[in-house]
Steps between C-alpha positions, in 0.01 A plus 500: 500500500660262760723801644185721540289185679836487719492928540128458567541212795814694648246774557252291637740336757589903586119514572481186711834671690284806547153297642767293766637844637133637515382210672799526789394835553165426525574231747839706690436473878689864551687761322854377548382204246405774243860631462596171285222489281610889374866422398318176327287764332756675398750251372255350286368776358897576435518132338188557287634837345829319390310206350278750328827685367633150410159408275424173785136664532275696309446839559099360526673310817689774629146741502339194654794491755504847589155557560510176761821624634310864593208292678728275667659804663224630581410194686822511675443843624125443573605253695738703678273771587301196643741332746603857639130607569 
């Protein structure tokens, strides 16, 4: 039980990784800012897949994850679109 509290809080500090990149975007001054927040994105969602593969978080996590993931790259490229108009 204590290993799946610990699986469940990893995923939940993945989350909280996900809301800080999403609010940068939100908050990027121009596009050149974006560029960093995309390799995060990607590196973490490379670091959740391993810890999913290695059982440190549930696979309820990892569908919680991935569906924030999507909408935070969204947001990224929304805001994109945004500071190029």
């Amino acid at each position: 039980r204590s290993m799946q509290a610990k699986a469940k809080n990893r995923g939940d500090d993945y989350n909280e990784l996900l809301l800080d990149i999403s609010k940068r975007a939100r908050t990027a001054g121009d596009a050149t800012e974006l560029e960093p927040l995309g390799n995060e994105l990607n590196e973490l969602l490379e670091r959740v897949v391993h810890a999913l593969d290695t059982d440190r978080i549930t696979e309820e996590g990892f569908q919680s994850f991935s569906f924030l993931w999507s909408v935070t790259r969204d947001a990224v490229e929304a805001r994109r679109v945004q500071l190029r108009a």
